[in-house]
N, CA, C and O atoms as a DFTB+ gen file, in Angstrom:
344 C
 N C O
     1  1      -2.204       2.041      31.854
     2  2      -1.544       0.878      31.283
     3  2      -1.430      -0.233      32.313
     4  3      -1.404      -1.435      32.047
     5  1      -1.350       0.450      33.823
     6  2      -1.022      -0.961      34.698
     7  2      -2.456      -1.708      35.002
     8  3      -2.490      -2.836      35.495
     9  1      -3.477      -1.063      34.704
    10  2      -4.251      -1.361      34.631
    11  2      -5.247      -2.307      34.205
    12  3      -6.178      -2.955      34.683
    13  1      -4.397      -2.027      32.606
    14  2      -5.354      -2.989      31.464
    15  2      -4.176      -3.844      31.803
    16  3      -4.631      -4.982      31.686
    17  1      -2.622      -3.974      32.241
    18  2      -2.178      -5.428      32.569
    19  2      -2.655      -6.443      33.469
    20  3      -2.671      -7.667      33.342
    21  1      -3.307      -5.181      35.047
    22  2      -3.904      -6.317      35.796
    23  2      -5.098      -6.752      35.608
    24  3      -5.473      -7.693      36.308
    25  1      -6.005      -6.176      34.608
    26  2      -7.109      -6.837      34.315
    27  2      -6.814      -7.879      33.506
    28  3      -7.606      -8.797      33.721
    29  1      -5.973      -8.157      32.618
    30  2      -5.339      -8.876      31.420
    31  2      -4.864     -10.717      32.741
    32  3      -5.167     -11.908      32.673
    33  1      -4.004      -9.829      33.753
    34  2      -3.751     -11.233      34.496
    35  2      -4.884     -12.090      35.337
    36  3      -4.711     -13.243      35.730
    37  1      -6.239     -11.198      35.564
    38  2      -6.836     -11.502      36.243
    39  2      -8.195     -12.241      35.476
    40  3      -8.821     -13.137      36.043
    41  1      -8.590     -11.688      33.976
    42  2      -8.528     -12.833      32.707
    43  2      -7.774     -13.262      31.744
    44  3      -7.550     -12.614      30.722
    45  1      -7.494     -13.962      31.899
    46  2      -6.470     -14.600      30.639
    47  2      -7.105     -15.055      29.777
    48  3      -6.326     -15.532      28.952
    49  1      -8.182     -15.194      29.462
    50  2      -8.738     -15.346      27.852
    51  2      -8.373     -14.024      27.174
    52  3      -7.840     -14.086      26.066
    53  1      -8.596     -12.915      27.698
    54  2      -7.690     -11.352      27.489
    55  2      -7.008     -11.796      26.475
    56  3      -7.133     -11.435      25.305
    57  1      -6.138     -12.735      26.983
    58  2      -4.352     -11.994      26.418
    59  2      -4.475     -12.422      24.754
    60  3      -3.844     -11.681      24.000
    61  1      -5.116     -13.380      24.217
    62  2      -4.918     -13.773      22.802
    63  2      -5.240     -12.290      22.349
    64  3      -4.541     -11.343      21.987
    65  1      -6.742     -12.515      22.544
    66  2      -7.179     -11.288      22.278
    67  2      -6.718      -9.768      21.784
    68  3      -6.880      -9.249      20.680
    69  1      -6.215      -9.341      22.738
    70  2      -5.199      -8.494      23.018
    71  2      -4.117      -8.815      21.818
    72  3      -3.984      -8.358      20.683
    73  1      -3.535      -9.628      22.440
    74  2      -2.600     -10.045      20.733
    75  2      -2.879     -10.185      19.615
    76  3      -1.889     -10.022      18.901
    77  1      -3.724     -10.405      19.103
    78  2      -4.179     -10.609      17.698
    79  2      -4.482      -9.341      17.309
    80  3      -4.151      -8.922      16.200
    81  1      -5.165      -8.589      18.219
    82  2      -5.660      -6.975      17.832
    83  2      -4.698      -5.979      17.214
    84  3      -4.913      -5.187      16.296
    85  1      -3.070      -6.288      18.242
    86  2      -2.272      -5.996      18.349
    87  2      -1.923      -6.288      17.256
    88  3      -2.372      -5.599      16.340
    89  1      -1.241      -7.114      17.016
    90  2      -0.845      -7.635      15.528
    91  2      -1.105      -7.163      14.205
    92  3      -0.322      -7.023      13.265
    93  1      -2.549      -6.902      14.296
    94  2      -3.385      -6.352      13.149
    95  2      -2.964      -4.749      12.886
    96  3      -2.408      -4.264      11.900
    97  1      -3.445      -4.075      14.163
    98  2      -2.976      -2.872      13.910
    99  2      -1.065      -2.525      13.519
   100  3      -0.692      -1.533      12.895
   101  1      -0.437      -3.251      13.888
   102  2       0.900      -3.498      13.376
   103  2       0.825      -3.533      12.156
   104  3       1.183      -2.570      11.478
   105  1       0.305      -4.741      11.584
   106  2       0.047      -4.794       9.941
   107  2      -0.363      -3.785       9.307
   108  3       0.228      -3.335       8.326
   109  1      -1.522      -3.260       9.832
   110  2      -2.071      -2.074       9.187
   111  2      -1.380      -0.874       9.031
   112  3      -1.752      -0.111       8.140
   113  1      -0.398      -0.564       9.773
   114  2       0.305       0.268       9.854
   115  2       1.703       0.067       9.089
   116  3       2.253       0.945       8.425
   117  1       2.151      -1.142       9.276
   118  2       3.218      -1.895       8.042
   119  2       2.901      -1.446       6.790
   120  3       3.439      -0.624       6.048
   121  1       1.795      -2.232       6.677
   122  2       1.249      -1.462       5.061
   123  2       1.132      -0.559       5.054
   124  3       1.549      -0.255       3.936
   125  1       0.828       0.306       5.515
   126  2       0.878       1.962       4.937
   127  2       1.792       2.514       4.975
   128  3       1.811       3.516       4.262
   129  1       2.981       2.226       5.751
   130  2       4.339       2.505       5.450
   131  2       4.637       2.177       4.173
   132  3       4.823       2.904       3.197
   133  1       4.666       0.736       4.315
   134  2       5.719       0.125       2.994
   135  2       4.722       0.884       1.999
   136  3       5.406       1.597       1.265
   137  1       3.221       1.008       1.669
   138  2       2.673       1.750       0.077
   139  2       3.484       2.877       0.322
   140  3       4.424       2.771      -0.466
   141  1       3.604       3.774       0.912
   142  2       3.662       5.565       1.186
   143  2       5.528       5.376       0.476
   144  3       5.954       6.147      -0.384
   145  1       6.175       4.496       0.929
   146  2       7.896       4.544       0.338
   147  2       7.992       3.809      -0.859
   148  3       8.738       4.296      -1.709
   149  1       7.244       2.430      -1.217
   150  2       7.893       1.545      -2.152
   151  2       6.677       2.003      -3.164
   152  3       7.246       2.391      -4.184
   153  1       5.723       2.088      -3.275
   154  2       4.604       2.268      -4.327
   155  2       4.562       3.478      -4.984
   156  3       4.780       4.558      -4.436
   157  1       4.284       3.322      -6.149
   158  2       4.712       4.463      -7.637
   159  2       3.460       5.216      -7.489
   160  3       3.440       6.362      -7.939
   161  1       2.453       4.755      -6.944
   162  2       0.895       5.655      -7.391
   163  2       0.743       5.877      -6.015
   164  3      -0.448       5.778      -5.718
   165  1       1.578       6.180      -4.887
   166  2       0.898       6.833      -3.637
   167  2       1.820       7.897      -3.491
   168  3       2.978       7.753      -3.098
   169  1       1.259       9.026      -3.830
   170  2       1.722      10.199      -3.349
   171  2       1.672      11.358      -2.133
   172  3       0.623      12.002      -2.130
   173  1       2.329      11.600      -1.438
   174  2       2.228      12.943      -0.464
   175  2       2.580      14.121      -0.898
   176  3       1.974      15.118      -0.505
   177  1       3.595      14.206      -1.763
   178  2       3.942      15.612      -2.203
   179  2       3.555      15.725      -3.571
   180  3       4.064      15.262      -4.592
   181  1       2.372      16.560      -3.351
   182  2       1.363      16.748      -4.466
   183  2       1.731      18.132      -5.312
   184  3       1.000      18.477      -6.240
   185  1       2.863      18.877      -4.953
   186  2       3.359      19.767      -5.387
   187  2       4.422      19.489      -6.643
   188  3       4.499      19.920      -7.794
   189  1       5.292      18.439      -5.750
   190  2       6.196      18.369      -6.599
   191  2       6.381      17.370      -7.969
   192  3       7.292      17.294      -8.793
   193  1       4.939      16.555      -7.808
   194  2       4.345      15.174      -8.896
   195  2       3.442      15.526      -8.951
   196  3       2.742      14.685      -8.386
   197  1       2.530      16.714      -9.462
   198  2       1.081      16.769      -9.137
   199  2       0.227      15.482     -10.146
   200  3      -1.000      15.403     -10.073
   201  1       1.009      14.551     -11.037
   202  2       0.307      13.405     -11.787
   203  2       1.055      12.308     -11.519
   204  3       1.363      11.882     -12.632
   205  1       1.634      11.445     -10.512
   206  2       2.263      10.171     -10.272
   207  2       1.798       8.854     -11.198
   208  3       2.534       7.977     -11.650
   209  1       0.491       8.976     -11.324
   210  2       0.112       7.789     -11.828
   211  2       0.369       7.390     -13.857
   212  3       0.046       6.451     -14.585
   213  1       1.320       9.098     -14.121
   214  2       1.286       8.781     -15.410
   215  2       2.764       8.258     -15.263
   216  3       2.968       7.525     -16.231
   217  1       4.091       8.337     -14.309
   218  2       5.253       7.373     -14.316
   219  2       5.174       6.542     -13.904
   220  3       6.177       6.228     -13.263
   221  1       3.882       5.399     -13.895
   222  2       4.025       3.902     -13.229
   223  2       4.136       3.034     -14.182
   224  3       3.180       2.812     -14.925
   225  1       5.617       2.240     -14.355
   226  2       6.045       1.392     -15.301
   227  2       4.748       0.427     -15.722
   228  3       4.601      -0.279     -14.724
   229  1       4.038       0.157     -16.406
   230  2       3.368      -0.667     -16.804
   231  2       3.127      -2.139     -16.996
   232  3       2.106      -2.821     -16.904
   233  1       5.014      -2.564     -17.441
   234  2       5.551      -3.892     -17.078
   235  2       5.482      -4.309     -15.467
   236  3       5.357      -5.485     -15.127
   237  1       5.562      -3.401     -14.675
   238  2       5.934      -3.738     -13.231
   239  2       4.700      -3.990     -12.600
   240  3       3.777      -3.235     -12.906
   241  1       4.528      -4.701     -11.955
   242  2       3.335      -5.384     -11.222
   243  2       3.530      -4.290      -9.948
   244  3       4.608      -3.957      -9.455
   245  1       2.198      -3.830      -9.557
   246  2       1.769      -2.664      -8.775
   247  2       0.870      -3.150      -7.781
   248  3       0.545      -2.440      -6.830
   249  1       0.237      -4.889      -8.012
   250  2      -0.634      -4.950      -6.834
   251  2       0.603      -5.877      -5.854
   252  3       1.705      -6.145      -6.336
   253  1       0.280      -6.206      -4.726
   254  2       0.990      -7.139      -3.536
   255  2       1.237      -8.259      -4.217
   256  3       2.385      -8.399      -4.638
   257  1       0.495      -9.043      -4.420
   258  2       0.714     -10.241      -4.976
   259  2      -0.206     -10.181      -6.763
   260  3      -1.373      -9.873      -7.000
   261  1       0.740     -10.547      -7.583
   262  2       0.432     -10.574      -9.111
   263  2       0.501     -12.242      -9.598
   264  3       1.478     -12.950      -9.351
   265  1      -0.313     -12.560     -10.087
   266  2      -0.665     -14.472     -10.630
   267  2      -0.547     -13.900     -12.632
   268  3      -1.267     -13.150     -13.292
   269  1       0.311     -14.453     -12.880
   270  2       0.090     -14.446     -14.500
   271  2      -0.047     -13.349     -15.261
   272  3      -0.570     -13.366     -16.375
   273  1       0.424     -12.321     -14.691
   274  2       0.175     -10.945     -15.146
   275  2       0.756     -10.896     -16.681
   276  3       1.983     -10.990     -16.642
   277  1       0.301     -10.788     -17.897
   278  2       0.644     -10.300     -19.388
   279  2       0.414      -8.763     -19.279
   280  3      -0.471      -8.174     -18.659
   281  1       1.332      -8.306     -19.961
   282  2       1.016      -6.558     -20.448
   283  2       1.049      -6.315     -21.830
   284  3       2.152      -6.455     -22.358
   285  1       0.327      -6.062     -22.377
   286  2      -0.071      -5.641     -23.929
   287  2      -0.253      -4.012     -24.144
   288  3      -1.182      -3.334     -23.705
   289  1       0.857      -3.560     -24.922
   290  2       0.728      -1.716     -25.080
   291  2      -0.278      -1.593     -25.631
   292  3      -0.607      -2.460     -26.441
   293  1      -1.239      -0.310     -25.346
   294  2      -2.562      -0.133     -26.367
   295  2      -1.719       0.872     -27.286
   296  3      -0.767       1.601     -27.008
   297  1      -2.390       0.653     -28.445
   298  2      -1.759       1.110     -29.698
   299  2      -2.410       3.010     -29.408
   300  3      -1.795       4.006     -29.788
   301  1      -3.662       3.016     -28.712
   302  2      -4.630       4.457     -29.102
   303  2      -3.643       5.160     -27.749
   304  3      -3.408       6.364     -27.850
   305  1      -3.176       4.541     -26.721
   306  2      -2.752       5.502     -25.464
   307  2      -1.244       5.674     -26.044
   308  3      -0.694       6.690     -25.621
   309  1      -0.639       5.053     -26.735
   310  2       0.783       5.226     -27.286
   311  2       0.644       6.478     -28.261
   312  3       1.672       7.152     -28.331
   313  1       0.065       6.713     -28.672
   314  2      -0.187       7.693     -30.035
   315  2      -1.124       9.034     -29.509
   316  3      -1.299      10.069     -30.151
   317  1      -1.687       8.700     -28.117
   318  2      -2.067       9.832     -27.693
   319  2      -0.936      10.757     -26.438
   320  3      -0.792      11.915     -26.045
   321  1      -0.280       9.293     -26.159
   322  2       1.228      10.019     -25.280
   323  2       2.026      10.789     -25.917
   324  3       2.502      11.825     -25.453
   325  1       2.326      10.131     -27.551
   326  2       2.802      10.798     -28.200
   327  2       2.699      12.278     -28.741
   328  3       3.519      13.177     -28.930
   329  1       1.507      12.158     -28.889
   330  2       0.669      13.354     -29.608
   331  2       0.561      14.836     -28.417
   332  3       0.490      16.021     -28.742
   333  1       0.581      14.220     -26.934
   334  2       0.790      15.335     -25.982
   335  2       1.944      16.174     -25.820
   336  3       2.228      17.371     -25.775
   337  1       2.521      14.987     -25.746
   338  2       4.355      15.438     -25.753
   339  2       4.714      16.429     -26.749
   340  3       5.187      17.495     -26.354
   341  1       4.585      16.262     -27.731
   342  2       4.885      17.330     -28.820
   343  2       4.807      19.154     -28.632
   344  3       5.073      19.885     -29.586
């Protein structure tokens, strides 16, 4: 580590560099936190939900950012939910 600092002081075009990389992998790792706790269709415990993706509210917007989203029930998946359940 003291290493890549004194190479870092000895170029300083380095350091953005370095930071931005940094940053990214932060993000990347942000996001996979926040999907793995706040998101309805990412599962780890495959035991205890072995089907998650059939309790994801439908009204609720599921991607990051949603523009104009309408939801319309299909009449054939309502009557086949129904028809399982029984």
């Amino acid at each position: 580590m003291a290493s890549i600092l004194r190479m870092m002081m000895k170029k300083k075009e380095l350091i953005p560099l370095v930071g931005f990389v940094g940053m990214a992998g932060v993000g990347a790792v942000t996001m996979c936190i926040y999907s793995l706790v706040f998101k309805s269709d990412v599962s780890i415990n495959k035991r205890g939900n072995p089907t998650p993706w059939e309790n994801v509210d439908p009204r609720q917007p599921q991607k990051l950012i949603t523009i104009n989203q309408k939801w319309e029930p299909v009449e054939e998946l309502d009557m086949l939910k129904k028809l399982t359940k029984q």
